[in-house]
C-alpha positions in Angstrom: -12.0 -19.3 6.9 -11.4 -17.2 9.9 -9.7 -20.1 11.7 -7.3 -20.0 9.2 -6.3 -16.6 9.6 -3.8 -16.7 13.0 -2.7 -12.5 12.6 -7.1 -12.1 13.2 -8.8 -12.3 16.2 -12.8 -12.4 17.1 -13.6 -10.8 19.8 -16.8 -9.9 21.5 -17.8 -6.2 22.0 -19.2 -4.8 25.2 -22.7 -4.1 26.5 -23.6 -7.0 24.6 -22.9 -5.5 21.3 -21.7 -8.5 19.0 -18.4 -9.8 17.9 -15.6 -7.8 16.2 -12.3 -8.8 14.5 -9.2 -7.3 15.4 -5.3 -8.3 14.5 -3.9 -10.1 17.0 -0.7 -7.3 17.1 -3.3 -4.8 18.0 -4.9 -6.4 20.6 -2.0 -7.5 22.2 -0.4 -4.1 22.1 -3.8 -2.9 23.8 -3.6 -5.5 26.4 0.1 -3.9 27.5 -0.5 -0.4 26.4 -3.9 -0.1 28.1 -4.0 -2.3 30.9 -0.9 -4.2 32.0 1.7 -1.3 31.5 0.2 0.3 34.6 2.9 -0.3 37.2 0.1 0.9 39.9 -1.8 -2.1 39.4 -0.4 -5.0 37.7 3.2 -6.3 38.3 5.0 -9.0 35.8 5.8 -12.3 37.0 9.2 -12.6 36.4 9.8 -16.2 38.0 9.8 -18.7 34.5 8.3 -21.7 36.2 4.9 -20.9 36.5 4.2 -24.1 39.1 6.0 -22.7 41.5 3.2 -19.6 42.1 0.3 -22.5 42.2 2.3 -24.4 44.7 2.4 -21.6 46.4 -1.2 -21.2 46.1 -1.9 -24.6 47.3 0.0 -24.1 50.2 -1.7 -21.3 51.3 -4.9 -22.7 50.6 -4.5 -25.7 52.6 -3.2 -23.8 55.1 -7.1 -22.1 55.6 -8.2 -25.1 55.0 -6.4 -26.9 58.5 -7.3 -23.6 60.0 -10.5 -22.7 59.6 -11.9 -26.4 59.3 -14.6 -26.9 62.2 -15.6 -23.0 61.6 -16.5 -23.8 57.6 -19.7 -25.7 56.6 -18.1 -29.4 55.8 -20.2 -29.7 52.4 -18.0 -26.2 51.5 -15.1 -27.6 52.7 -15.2 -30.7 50.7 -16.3 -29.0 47.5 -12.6 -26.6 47.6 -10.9 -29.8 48.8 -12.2 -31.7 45.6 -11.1 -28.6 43.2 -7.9 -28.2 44.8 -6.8 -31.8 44.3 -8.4 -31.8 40.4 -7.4 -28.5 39.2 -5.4 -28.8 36.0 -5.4 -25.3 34.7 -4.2 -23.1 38.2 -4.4 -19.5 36.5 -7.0 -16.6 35.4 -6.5 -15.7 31.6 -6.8 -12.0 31.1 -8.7 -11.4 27.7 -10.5 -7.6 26.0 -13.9 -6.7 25.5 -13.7 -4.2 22.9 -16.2 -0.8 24.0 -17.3 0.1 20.2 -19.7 2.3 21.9 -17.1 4.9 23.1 -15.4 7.5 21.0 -12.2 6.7 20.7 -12.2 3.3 21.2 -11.9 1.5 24.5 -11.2 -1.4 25.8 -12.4 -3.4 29.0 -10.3 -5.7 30.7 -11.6 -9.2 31.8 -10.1 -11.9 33.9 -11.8 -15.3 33.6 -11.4 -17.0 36.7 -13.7 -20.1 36.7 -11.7 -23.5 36.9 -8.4 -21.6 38.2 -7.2 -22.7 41.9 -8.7 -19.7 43.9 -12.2 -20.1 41.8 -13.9 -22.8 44.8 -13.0 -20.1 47.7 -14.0 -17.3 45.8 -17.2 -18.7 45.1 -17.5 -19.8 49.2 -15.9 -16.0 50.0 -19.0 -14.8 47.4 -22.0 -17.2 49.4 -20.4 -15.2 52.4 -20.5 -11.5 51.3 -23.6 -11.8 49.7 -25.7 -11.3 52.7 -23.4 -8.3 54.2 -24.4 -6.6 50.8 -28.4 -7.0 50.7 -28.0 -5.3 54.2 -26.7 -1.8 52.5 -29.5 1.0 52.5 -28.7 1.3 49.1 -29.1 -2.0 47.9 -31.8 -2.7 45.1 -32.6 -6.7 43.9 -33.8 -6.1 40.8 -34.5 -3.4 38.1 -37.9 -4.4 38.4 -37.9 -3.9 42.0 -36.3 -0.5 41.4 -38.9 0.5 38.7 -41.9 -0.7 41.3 -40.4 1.9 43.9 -39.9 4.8 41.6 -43.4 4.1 40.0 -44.9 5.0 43.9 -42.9 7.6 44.7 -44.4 11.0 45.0 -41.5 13.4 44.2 -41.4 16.7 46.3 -41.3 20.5 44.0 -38.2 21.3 42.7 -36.4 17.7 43.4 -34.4 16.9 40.4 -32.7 13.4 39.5 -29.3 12.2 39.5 -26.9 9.5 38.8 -23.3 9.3 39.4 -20.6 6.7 38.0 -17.7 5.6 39.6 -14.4 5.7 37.5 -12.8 2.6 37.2 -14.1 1.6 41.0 -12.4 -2.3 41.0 -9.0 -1.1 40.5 -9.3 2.0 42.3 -10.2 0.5 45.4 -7.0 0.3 47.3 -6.6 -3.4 48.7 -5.0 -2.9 52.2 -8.1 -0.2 53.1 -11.0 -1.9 52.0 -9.9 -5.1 54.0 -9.4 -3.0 56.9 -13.0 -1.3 56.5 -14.8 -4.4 55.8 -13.3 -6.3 58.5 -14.2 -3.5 61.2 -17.5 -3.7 59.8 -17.8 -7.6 60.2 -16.6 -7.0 63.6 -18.9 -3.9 64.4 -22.0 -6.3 62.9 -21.5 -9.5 65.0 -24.4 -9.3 66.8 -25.8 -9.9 63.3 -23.7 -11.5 61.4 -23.6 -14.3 64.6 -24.0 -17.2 62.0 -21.2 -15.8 59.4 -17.5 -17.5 60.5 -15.9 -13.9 60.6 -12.3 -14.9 60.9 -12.5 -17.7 58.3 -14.2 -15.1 56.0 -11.6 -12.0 56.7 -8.9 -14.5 55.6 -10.4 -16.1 52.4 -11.1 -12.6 51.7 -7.7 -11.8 52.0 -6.7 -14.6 50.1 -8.4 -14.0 47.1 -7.2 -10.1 46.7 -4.0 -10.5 47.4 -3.3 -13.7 45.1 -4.9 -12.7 42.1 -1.9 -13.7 39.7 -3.5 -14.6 35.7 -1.3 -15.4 32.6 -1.7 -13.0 29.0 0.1 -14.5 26.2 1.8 -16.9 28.4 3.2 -14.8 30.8 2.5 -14.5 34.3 1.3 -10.8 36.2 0.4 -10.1 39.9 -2.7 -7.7 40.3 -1.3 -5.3 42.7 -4.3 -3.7 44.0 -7.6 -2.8 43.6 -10.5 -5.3 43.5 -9.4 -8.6 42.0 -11.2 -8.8 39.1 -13.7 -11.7 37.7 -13.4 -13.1 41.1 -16.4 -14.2 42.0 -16.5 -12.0 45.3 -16.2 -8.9 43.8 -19.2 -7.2 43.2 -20.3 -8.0 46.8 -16.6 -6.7 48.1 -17.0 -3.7 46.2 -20.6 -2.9 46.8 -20.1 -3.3 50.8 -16.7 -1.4 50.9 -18.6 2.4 49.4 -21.8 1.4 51.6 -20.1 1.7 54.5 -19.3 5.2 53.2 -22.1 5.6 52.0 -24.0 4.7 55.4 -22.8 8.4 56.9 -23.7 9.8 53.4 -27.2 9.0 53.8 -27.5 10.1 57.6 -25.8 13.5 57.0 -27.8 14.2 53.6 -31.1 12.8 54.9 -33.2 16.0 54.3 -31.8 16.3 50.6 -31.7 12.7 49.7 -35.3 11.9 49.0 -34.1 8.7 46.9 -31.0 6.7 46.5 -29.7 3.7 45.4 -26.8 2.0 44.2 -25.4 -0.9 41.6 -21.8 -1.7 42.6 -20.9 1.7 40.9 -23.9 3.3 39.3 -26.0 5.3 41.6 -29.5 6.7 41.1 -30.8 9.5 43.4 -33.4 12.1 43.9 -31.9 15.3 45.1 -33.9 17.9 47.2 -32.2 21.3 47.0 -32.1 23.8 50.4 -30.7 26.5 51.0 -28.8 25.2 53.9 -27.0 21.9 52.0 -24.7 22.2 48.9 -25.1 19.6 46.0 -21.0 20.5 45.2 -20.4 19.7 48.8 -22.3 16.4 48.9 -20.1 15.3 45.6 -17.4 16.3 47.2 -18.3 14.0 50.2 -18.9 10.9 47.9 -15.4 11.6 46.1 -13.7 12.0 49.8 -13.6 8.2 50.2 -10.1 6.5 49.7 -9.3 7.7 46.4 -12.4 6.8 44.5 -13.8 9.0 41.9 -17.5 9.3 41.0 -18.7 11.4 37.7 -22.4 13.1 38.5 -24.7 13.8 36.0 -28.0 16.0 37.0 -31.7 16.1 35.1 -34.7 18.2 36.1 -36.8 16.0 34.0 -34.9 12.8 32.7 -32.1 10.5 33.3 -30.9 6.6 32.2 -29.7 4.4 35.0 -28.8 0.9 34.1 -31.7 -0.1 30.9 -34.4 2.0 32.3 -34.8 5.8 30.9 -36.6 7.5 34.2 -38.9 10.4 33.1 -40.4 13.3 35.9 -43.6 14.4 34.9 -46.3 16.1 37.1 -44.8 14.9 40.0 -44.5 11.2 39.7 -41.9 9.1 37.6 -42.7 6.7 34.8 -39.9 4.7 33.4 -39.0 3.1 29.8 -36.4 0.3 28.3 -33.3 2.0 27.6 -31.9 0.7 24.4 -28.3 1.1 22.9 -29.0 2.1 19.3 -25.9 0.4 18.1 -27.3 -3.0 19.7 -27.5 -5.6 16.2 -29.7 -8.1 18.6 -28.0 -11.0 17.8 -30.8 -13.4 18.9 -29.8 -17.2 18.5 -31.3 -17.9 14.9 -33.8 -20.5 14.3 -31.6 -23.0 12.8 -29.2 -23.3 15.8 -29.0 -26.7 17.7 -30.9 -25.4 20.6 -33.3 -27.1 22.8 -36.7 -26.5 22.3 -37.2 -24.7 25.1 -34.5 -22.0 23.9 -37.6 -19.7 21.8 -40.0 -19.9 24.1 -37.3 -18.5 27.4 -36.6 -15.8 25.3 -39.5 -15.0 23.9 -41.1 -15.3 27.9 -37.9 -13.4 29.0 -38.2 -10.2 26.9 -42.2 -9.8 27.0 -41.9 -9.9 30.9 -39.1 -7.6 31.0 -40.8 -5.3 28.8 -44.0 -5.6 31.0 -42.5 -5.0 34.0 -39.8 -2.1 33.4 -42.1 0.0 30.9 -44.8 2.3 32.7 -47.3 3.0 29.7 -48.9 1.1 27.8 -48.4 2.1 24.6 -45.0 2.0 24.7 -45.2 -2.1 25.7 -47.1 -2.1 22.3 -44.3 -0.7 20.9 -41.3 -2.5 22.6 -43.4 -5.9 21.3 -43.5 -5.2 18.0 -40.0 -4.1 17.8 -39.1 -7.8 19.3 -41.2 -9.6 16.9 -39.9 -7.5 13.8 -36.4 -8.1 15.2 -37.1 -12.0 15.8 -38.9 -11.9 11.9 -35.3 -10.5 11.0 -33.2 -13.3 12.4 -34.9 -15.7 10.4 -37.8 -17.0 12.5 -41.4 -18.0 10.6 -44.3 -16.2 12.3 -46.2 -19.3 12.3 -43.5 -20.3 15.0 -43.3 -17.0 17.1 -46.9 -15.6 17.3 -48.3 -18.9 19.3 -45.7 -18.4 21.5 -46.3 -14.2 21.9 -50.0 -15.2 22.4 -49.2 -17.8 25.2 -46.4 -14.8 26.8 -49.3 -12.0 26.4 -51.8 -14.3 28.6 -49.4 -14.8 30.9 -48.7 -11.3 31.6 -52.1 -9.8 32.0 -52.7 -10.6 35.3 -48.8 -9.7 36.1 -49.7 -6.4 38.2 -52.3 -7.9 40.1 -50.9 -11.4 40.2 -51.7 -13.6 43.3 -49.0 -16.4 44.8 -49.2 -19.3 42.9 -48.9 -22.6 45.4 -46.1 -25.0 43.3 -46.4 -28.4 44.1 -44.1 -29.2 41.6 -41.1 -31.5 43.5 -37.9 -29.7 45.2 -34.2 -30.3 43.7 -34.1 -32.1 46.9 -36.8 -34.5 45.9 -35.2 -34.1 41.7 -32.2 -35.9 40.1 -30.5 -34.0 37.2 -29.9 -35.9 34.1 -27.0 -33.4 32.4 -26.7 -34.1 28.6 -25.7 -32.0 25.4 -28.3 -31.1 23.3 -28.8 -32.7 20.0 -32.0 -32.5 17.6 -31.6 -36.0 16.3 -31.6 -37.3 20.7 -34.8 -38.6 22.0 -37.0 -35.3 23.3 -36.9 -34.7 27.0 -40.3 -36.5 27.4 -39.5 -39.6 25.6 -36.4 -39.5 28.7 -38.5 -39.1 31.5 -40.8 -41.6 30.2 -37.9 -44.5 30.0 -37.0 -42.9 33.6 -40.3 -43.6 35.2 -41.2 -46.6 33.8 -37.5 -48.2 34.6 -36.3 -46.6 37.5 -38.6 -44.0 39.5 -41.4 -46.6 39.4 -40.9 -49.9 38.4 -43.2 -52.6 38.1 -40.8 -55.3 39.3 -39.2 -53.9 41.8 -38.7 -51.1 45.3 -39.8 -47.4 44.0 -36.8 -45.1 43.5 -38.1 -42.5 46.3 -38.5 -45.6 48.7 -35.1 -46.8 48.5 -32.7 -46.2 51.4 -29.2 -45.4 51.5 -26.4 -46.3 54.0 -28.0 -44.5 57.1 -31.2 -45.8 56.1 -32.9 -42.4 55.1 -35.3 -42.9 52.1 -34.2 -41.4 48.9 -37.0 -39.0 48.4 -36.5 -38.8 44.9 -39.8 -38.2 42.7 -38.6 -36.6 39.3 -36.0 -36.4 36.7 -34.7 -33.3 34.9 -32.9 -33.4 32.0 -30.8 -30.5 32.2 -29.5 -29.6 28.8 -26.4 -27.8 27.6 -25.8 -26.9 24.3 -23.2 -27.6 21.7 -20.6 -25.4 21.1 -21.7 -22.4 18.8 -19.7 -19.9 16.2 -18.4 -17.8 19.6 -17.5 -20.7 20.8 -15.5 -21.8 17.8 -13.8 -18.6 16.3 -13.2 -16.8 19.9 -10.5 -18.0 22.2 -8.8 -16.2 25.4 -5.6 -18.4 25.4 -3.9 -16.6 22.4 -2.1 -20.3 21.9 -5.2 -22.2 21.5 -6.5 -21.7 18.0 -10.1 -22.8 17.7 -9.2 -26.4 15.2 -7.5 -27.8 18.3 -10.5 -26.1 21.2 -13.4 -28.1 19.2 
């Protein structure tokens, strides 16, 4: 019924809190009102033929292209080549998240890059930054990895905790400084960044901000400045334009900074007061940096960065899921077209996650029987779920004290990947890699896959097949749409 209703619109909430409906005059007016009215950062296209802004595009890709050629890895090179001659769709679409968890309501702005003409050097300008970022004193892998450091630390009398948030960081960065900063800090890292094609890199980089030009409602806009969002590149652009900041931060608040680290623009620290360092003045610093604005929030004994609620006690730190009470936990229900495998991910998924980010015990107890209670409520028998939470508990006993496990399983160099959309009345994976075997890999009548040759005679190497499945398209799938022209009866 909701397909036939074209003044609705489903949406999906933030922070993975479900769909909503909203009229599509509402939305719209939220898109303008909120977003693109902002002369600062977003500037309408007024030009009516659309083409001419991806020839333009094209041009100036292929112009890095003949540039930077014998500097760029050819297997990159071929892979933007092939998207830039097969790209049908050259433009971002700007779409809402809707952030129900704020009063008054909010919205957050998304631009969906993937399959639009910049998307392949984004992705290559992404593989590139990606290094420069790990190399930030602030930089964290995981939550898990942060919870294992916290867990150690032993926290000095009279240290309390902190986060801070940056306000709208993306489009607060201004464009023409953080090229400048990064760029002088390529150049001041050389030494080490010796394999990284700097020049090649500083212009894809500038490429992508500069060009980041998506359609709403079938119009065309220009994203001025700031970061250019839902390009791949820019969590790794942002994250390495504060650290260089950030790099003097640490060194001049060594003695007070007994922890800190940073997500993009969520910060967690440990702050040691003296009588010789102001906290104000140490805000002040992180707020001194090009116009960015960071919100601080201080706790003597606890604080929630990112999903883990950080407790102080005695001295030491023990951590906790953090949980929006507002989350529905829309888990897929049992009688989705899933593969088989789907249940058992998630149910592997969330024990291991609980496991490793909650400190005691009894609060794993807990979290577990929450999950299963929740699962129980989305329509799933136990007779299917507890076999699966016994298999998940066995594997995470040893989890703390776990030793390497050697896998002699074959490479994806040594794998061929059999992509195919799921169906429950298909043959089951095995049943595939049974025909595969028999007919191809290993033949009675004829040369073994892995032993063939190609045309510089180099064996194959090929030992296994994966069938790698995707799944059909679900209810999101079908009732949400970004392109406000595309109802979902003709996207099926």
């Amino acid at each position: 019924m909701m397909c036939k209703h074209d003044e609705l619109l489903v949406v999906q909430c933030d922070k993975n809190l479900g769909p909503a409906v909203i009229e599509k005059a509402e939305y719209i007016r939220r898109v303008y009102d909120e977003h693109i009215s902002d002369t600062n950062t977003y500037k309408a296209v007024l030009r009516n033929d659309p083409l001419y802004y991806a020839k333009g595009i094209r041009r100036i890709l292929r112009r890095w292209i003949k540039k930077h050629q014998k500097a760029v890895n050819k297997q990159d090179l071929r892979y933007i080549r092939k998207h830039l001659r097969d790209n049908e769709d050259p433009f971002p679409v700007m779409y809402l998240t809707m952030k129900v968890h704020k009063t008054p309501l909010t919205t957050r702005p998304i631009i969906s890059c993937c399959g639009s003409l910049l998307h392949p050097l984004g992705l290559w300008v992404d593989k590139m930054l990606q290094p420069l970022a790990r190399m930030q004193r602030s930089y964290f892998k995981s939550t898990f990895e942060l919870q294992q450091e916290l867990t150690s630390l032993d926290i000095p009398p009279g240290a309390f905790l902190f986060i801070a948030d940056a306000t709208s960081m993306y489009t607060n960065i201004k464009t023409t400084a953080a090229l400048n900063e990064i760029r002088a800090f390529m150049s001041r890292n050389r030494v080490t960044l010796k394999d990284t094609p700097i020049t090649a890199l500083n212009d894809a980089l500038r490429i992508v901000m500069r060009n980041n030009v998506f359609t709403f409602d079938e119009k065309l806009f220009l994203q001025k400045t700031g970061t250019a969002m839902g390009t791949p590149p820019a969590p790794p652009y942002a994250t390495i334009f504060f650290g260089i900041h950030e790099e003097a931060l640490l060194t001049t608040y060594s003695d007070n900074l007994f922890f800190y680290r940073r997500f993009i623009d969520d910060v967690f620290g440990i702050w040691i007061p003296d009588d010789n360092t102001s906290w104000t003045d140490f805000q002040n610093e992180m707020n001194s940096y090009h116009g960015l604005d960071w919100t601080f929030k201080r706790s003597t004994d606890q604080i929630t960065f990112m999903d883990l609620d950080i407790t102080l006690i005695n001295n030491s730190l023990i951590t906790d899921l953090y949980e929006k009470a507002i989350n529905p936990y829309l888990y897929i229900p049992p009688h989705s077209a899933h593969p088989p495998g789907m249940l058992a991910g998630l149910i592997m998924g969330n024990m291991h996650r609980i496991h490793t980010l909650c400190s005691s015990t009894d609060k794993q107890i807990q979290h577990m029987r929450t999950f299963y209670t929740r699962l129980l409520g989305r329509g799933y028998k136990p007779g299917d779920i507890v076999p699966l939470f016994q298999k998940a508990l066995h594997r995470m006993r040893p989890l703390r004290n776990e030793t390497v496990q050697i896998d002699d399983r074959p490479s994806i160099q040594e794998s061929i990947f059999f992509h195919l959309r799921y169906h429950p009345n298909d043959p089951p994976s095995p049943a595939i890699q049974d025909v595969f075997r028999t007919n191809v890999l290993s033949p009675d009548y004829c040369h073994h896959l892995n032993d063939v040759r190609n045309h510089s005679k180099i064996k194959t190497g090929l030992k296994r097949l994966v069938v790698a499945y995707s799944r059909a398209p679900n209810l999101g799938n079908l009732l949400t749409y970004r392109k406000l022209t595309t109802r979902p009866e003709t996207s099926r």
